[in-house]
N, C-alpha and C positions, 0 to 999 in steps of 0.2 A: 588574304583573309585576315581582320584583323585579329589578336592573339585573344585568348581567352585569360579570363583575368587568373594568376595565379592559383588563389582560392579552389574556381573553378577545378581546375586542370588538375591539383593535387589531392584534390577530394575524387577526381575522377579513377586519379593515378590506385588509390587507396580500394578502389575497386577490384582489381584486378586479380584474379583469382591463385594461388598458392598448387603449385603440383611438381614435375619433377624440373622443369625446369630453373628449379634453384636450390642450389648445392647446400645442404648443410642442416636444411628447414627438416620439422619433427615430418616424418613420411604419412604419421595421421592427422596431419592437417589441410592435406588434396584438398581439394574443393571448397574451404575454405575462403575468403575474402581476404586480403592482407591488414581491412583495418579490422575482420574481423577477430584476426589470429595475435592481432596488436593490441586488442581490448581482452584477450586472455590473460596478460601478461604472464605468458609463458617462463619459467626458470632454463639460461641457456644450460646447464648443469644435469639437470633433473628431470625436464618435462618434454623428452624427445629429438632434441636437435644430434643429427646424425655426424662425425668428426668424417671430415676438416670440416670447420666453421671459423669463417672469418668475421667477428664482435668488432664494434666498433665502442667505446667507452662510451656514457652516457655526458657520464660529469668532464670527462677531458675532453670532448669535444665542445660541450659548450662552455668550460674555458677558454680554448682555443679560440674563439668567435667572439668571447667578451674581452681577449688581451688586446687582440688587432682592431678590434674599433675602438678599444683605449688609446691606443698606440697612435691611429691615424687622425684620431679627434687632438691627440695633444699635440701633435706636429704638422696640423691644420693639411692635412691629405685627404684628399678624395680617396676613393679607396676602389679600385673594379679587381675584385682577385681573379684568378686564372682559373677558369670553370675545369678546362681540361684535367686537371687535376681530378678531381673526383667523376663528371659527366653526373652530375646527380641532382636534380632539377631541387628536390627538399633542400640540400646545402644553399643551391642557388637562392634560394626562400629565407631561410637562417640569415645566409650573409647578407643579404638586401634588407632582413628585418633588425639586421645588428649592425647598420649603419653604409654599407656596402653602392654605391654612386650607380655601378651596376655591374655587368661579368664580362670580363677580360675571355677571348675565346680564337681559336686559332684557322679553323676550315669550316665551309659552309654547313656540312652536317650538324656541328655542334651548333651554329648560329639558328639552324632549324629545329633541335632538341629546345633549346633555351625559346625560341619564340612560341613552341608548342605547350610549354611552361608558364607562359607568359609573362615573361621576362623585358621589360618596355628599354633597359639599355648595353647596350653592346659595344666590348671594344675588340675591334679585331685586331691581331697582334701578328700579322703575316697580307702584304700584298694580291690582294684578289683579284684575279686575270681570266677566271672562268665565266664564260657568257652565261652561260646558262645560271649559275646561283649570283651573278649579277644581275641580271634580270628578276631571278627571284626578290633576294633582298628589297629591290628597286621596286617589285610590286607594295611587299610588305610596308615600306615607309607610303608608299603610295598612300596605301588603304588605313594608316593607323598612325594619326598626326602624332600620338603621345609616343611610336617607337623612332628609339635615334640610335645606330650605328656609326660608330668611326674608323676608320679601313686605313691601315698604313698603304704609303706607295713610295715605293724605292726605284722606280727608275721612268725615262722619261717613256721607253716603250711600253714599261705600264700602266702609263696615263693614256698612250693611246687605246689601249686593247679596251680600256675600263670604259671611255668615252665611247669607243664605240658600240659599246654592248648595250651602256646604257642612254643610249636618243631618244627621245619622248618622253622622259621621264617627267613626271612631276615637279620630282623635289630633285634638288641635287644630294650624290654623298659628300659625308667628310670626310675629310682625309687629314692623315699629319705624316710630313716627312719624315722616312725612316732615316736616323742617322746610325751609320754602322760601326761599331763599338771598337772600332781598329782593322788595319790592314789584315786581310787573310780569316778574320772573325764571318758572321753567318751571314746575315742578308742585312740590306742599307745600303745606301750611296756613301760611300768613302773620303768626300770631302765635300768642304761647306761651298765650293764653287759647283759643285753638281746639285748639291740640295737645290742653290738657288736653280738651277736649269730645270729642275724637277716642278720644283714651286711657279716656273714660268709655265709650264705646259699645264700642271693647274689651271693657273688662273687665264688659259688663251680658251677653255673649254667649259661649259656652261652646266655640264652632269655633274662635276666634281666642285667641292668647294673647301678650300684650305683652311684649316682650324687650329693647328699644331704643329708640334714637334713632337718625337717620342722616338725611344729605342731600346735595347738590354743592354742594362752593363753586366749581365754576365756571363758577357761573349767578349769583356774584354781580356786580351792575350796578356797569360800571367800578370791576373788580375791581381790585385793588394788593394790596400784600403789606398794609395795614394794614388795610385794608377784610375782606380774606379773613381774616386774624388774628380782627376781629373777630365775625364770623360762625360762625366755628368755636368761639370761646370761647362765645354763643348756644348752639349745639348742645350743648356740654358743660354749660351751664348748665340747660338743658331737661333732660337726664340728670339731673343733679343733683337736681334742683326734682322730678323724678318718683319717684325713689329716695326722697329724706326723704315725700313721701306716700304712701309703700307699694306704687306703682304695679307694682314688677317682684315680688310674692311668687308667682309661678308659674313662676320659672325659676330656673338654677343662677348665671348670669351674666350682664351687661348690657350689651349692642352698644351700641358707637357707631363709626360709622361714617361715614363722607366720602374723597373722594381719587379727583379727577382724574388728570392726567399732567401737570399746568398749575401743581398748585400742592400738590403732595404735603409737600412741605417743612415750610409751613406748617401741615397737617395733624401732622407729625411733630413742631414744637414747641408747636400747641396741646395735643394729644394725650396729652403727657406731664405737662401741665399738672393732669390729673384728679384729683382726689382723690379718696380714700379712702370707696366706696361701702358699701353693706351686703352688696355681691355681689362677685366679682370681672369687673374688667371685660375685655369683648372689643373692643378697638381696632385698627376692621378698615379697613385702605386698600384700596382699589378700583383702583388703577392699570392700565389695560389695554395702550396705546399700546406701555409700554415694549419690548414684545419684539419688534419688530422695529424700533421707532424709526422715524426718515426723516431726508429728507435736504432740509426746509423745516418745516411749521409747526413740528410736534413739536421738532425741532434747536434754535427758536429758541425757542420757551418752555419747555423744559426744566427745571425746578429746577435741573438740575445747573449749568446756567451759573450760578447762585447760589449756590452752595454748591459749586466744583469738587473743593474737600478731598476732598467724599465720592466723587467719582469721574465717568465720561463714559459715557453709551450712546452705542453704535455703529447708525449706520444699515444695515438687514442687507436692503435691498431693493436689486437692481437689474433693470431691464429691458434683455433685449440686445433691440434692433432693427437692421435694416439698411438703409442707403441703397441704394434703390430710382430715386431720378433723383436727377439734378445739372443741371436745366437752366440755369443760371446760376452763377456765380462767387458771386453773393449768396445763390442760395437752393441747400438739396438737400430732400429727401424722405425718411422711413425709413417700415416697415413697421409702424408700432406708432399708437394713436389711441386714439378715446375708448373704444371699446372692452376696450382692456388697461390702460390706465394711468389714476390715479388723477388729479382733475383740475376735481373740487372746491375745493381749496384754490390751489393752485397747480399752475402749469403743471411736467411733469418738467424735471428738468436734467440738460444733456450732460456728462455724466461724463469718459469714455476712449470712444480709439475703437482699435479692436483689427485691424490685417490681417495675414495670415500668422502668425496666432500672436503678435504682437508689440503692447501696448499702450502707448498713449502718453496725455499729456491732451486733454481735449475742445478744446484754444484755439481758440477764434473762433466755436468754435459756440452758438448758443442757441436753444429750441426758442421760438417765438413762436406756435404755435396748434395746435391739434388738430382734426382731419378723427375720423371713427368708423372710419378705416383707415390712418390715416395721420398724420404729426406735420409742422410745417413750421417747419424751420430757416432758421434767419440765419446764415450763415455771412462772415466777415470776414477781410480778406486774410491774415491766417496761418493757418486752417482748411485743412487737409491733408484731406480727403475725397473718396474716389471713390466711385461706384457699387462694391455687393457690402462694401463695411467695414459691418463690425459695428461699432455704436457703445451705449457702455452709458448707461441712465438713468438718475439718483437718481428716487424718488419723493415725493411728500408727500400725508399722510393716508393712512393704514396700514389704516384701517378700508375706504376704498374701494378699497384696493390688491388685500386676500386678495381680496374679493369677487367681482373679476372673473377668477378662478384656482380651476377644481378643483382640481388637483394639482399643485403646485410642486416643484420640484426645490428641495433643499438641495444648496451644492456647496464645497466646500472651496475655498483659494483662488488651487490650481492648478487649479480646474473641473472636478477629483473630482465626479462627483454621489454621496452617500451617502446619500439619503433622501427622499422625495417626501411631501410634507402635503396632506393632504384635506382640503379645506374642504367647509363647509355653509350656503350663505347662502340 
C-alpha cells in the first residue's frame, strides 16, 4: 500500500487520545486528544504533569537539527540520520524538513514505522535476509514509484537468500556493499577481494541492483582519528576500484556512505576527498545521536570538541524526578530508575533542583545507583534537598532515553509544553 503522505499520517498521529498509558502526562488530561492537550500549552512545572517526566528542550532541539543541516550543507553531504535513535516519526518530519536526504534505519519494523509515516527514503544500515519483510519491502517499492530503500549486503550467501525471496519482483533493490571496518569488528566482508565476490553475485541476479559502497567506522578497532581516516579512505577506494570495473552501470549515482556521531568529521574530510567518478556521487552521513544529544557519552566524543569552529550540540534531554526520602544527611531518594532513565552507558546526572518555582544547581548531589523505581543519591554537605523538590536529570545515551518514552513532552524554557513526540520502539 502506498505510504500516506507525511502530513497525513501526523495529523492523524495527533489524534490519538492521552490516558494512562503515558508516563508523566497531567492525570486530568484522559480523554483528551494529544493536539488537543498541545493547544493548552500546558506549564510542565505547574499545570499537572506527574514526576518522572522525561522533557525534551524546545529551543535545543531545534538547534540540534539547524547545526547538522549546516554542517552537511557546508561539506556538501547528503545527510539520512539514524531514525533508531529516537523511533519518533515527528523527528523523522523535522530532520527531512531541515535538509535530511531521508532516514537511516536498521530492521524491518522501523522501516514499517517510517513508511507508516510516510517517509519516501530509507537507508538500511544492516543486511536483510528475512523473506517475509523482504517481500514486504518488495511490495512497498512495488506499489510507490516515489519510495527508494538501499539495503547493505555483506556476504555472498546474502545475495542468495535476498534473491530468492525476492522473484517477481517489479523493481529491483539497492544495495551497497558492506565493507567491515577491520578484522574482528561488526558485520561486512573483510577484504576488498570478497567485496568484489559480493558485488559479482549482485550483478549474476536481476532482484538486486548495485549502487554503492558504505559501512561504520565506528567499529573500527581502537579507533583514532588516523586509524578512522584510514578506513574511510578504504571505503572510498572500494567505490573507486568498483566504478573503473563498471560495476555501478544500473544506476544514476554512487553511494558512499559512513557516519557515526563519533567521528562524523572525519567522514566529512575523507568524503570530500573522492574523486571524480563516471557517476555522480551520493555522500551520505548517517548521524543519528545528534538531535537530541546528551549530557555524557555523546557530549564527550562529539566531533564538535574537535572542531568547535564548526559549532556545539546541546543536550535537549532532561528528566524531572522528585525526592521521595531524605533518610540521611548523605543519602535521599527521587522517583525516577531503571525504568525511565537511560543507564546503559552511564549513570544520569543531577542537574538543578527546582522548589517553588525556583531553580538552582544540583551542588553535592550525585546519583550513585539505580533501583527500577528509584535513583540513589549522594548528597554532600552543601546539597540543599528536601523531600517533594523536583530535581532535574541530564541523561546519556539517547537511543535508550526515547525508548523508555511514548510521548514526550517538548517544553520551552520556561516549561511551556508546545508539543509531545511519539515514539515507536
Amino acid at each position: 500500500m502506498t505510504a500516506d503522505s507525511p502530513s497525513e499520517a501526523l495529523a492523524r498521529l495527533a489524534e490519538d487520545r492521552v490516558d494512562h498509558r503515558f508516563k508523566g502526562l497531567p492525570p486530568d488530561a484522559d480523554g483528551l486528544t494529544v493536539a488537543e492537550l498541545t493547544a493548552q500549552r500546558r506549564n510542565l512545572f505547574t499545570d499537572g504533569f506527574a514526576t518522572p517526566v522525561l522533557a525534551l528542550s524546545a529551543e535545543r532541539l531545534q538547534h540540534n537539527l539547524e547545526l547538522m543541516e549546516a554542517y552537511s550543507e557546508r561539506h556538501g553531504l547528503a545527510f539520512a540520520p539514524h531514525g533508531k535513535t529516537s523511533m519518533a516519526p515527528q523527528l523523522f518530519q523535522r530532520q527531512i524538513e531541515h535538509g535530511a536526504w531521508g532516514i537511516t534505519l536498521a530492521v524491518p519494523h522501523q522501516v514499517r514505522v517510517a513508511r507508516a509515516f510516510g517517509t519516501r527514503r530509507v537507508f538500511l544500515a544492516n543486511e536483510l535476509v528475512d523473506p517475509a519483510a523482504l517481500r514486504w519491502i518488495s511490495a512497498e517499492l512495488d506499489s510507490d514509484p516515489d519510495f527508494r530503500l538501499i539495503c547493505y549486503v555483506d556476504s555472498v550467501r546474502g545475495v542468495e537468500l535476498m534473491d530468492a525471496a525476492l522473484r517477481g519482483a517489479t523493481r529491483p533493490l539497492d544495495v551497497v556493499v558492506e565493507l567491515a571496518a577491520g578484522d574482528g569488528a561488526r558485520t561486512g566482508v573483510r577484504t576488498e577481494a570478497e567485496c568484489a565476490a559480493v558485488a559479482d553475485a549482485v550483478a549474476a541476479v536481476s532482484t538486486l541492483r548495485l549502487v554503492g559502497v558504505a559501512g561504520y567506522e565506528g567499529e573500527v578497532p581502537n579507533a583514532d582519528p588516523e586509524r578512522v581516516h584510514a578506513w574511510l579512505r578504504r571505503l572510498v577506494s572500494l567505490a573507486v576500484a568498483f566504478d573503473k570495473d563498471g560495476r555501478f552501470g544500473g544506476t544514476d549515482e554512487v553511494v558512499v556512505s559512513a557516519g557515526g556521531s563519533a567521528w562524523f568529521d572525519a567522514v566529512a574530510d575523507v568524503f570530500a576527498e573522492i574523486p571524480e567518478l563516471s557517476l555522480p556521487v551520493l555522500k551520505l552521513l548517517r548521524s543519528g545521536a545528534y538531535v537530541s544529544h546528551d549530557d555524557g557519552h555523546y557530549r564527550k566524543i562529539t566531533p564538535f570538541n574537535r572542531v568547535p569552529e564548526e559549532g556545539a550540540l546541546e543536550p535537549a534531554f532532561r528528566l524531572w524526578t522528585q525526592v521521595v526520602s531524605r533518610p540521611s544527611p548523605e543519602q535521599a531518594f527521587v522517583n525516577a530508575g531503571k525504568r525511565d532513565a537511560a543507564y546503559d552507558l552511564h549513570l544520569p546526572f543531577a542537574q538543578v533542583v527546582r522548589r517553588e518555582g525556583v531553580e538552582r544547581p544540583a551542588d553535592g548531589i550525585e546519583v550513585t545507583g539505580l533501583s527500577d523505581q528509584h535513583a540513589w543519591l549522594r548528597t554532600g554537605p552543601e546539597a540543599d534537598l528536601e523531600v517533594g523538590d523536583w530535581l532535574g536529570l541530564g541523561l546519556s545515551h539517547p537511543c535508550t532515553s526515547f525508548d523508555k518514552w511514548q510521548l514526550i513532552p517538548v517544553a520551552e524554557a520556561d516549561g511551556t509544553v508546545v508539543d509531545y513526540i511519539r515514539t515507536y520502539f
